[in-house]
C-alpha angles and dihedrals in degrees: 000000000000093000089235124101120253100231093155094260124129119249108211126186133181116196124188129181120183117180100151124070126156096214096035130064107264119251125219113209109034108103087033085056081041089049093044091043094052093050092052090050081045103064087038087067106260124139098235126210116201134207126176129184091344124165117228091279107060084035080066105036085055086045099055083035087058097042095055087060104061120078137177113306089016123120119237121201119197117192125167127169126180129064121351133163136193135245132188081327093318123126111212127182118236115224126206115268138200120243103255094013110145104189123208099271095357132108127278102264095195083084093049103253127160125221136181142274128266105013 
């Protein structure tokens, strides 16, 4: 029994655990938290995309992924753990980013600097 109606409509979760980043300190129980999380969604009925360790790209692929499956009526279930920071009372998630990587509209990364996600 997953303890949600069956009206027909979708349930569609992405999960996305991010422990490893090269210009940020390394976490250690995010994707464990993003694993734990999916299989949760998982037994409730939802239809869970995962994501691990992934860089902007692939975040956004997932995203736009995600966002073509949900329809009118239907339930849609965001999770992230890993970094975030907050601007002007806005949570953003921190995606992973590659030493010397300067991204289109981003900050330089070679000094360490952390942007948002998505961009």
């Amino acid at each position: 029994m997953t303890g949600l109606p069956n009206d027909g409509a979708r349930r569609v979760a992405l999960v996305i655990g991010n422990d490893r980043y090269e210009s940020l300190p390394s976490l250690q129980k995010a994707v464990n938290d993003a694993r734990a999380m999916g299989d949760t969604l998982t037994r409730l009925g939802f239809e869970v995309l995962r994501l691990e360790n992934a860089p902007r790209r692939t975040m956004n692929q997932k995203l736009v992924e995600f966002t073509g499956k949900i329809g009118r009526g239907d339930t849609a279930f965001f999770f992230f753990a890993g970094h975030g920071i907050e601007i002007r009372a806005s949570t953003i998630c921190c995606r992973l980013i590659r030493r010397g990587a300067r991204q289109r509209g981003g900050t330089d990364h070679r000094r360490g600097h952390s942007d948002g996600f998505p961009h």
